[in-house]
N, C-alpha and C positions, 0 to 999 in steps of 0.2 A: 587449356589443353594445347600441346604441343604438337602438330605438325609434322614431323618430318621426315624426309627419305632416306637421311642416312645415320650412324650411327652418334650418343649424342659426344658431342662435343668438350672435351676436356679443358680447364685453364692452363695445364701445364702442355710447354711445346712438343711438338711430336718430333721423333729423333731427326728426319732429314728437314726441317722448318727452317732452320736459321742458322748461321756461321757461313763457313765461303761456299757452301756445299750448293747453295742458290744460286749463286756467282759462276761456278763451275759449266754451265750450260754455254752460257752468253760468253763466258772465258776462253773456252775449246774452240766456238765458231770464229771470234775476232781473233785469235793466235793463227787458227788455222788460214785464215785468208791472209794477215798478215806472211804465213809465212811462204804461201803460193805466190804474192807478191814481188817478195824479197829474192826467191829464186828467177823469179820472172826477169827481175831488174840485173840479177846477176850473169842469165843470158844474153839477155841485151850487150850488157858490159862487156862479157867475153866476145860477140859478136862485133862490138864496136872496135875492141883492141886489136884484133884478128883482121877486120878492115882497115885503121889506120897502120897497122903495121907493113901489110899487102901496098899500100898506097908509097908509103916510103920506101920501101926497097926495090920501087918501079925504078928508081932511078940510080940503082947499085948501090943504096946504102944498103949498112945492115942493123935492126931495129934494138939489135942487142950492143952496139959502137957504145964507146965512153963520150961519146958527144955529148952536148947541150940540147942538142935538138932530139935524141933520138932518149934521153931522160926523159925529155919533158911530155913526149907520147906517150910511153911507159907508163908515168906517173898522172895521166893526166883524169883517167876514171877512179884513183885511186884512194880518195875521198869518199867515193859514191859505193865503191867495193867493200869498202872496211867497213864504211854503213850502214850498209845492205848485211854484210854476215856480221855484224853485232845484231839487229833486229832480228835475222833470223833462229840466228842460236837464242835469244831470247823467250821470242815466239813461240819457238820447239819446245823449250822447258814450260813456257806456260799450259800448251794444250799439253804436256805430259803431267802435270799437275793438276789441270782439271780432267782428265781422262781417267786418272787417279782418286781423284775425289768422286768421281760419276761411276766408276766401278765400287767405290768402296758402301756409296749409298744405292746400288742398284737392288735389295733384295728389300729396303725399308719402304722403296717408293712404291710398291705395288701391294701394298698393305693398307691401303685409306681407306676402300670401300669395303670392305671384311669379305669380298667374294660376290656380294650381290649383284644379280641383275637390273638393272635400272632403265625406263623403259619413257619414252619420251612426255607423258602425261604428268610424271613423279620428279623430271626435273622441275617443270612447270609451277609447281606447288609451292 
């Protein structure tokens, strides 16, 4: 005779069990820090260009000249920029895809226990 506290258990999977819908959870929070990251680095960026440009026009240049030198400031985060918003629009689309998959299974996941109360003795068991 069988034991147990909760309802019995089927072979077939239960609708939110399996496919990216597991995935979805640990998806949203890594997209989401990735993408506070990427804006982070994007401040910076703008903070560093905004300084190096102040620093060069201390001496009567102007940061926007066809120069070589006043290119090569310009250009010089600009690697790290394009980076940073490739990663983030990425990012964005992933948590909107798992935010989208976590709302669509939101009404399945609180369907396991059929309602009952369960009571610290009956996990035990």
């Amino acid at each position: 005779m069988k034991d147990s506290a909760g309802p019995p258990q089927s072979p077939q999977h239960q609708p939110g069990d399996g496919g990216l819908a597991r995935f979805a959870r640990p998806a949203l929070i890594a997209s989401s820090v990735v993408a506070v990251v990427c804006l982070a680095l994007l401040v910076i960026i703008f903070f560093l260009d905004t300084f190096n440009a102040t620093v060069y026009s201390v001496g009567g240049n102007d940061i926007q000249d066809d120069t070589q030198e006043a290119q090569d400031i310009r250009g010089l985060y600009a690697g790290a920029r394009a980076g940073s918003i490739v990663f983030l629009v990425v990012s964005l689309m992933t948590a909107l895809a798992a935010a989208l998959l976590l709302y669509r299974g939101r009404k399945s996941a609180g369907e396991g226990d059929g309602g009952e109360d369960v009571d610290f003795d009956d996990l035990g068991r």
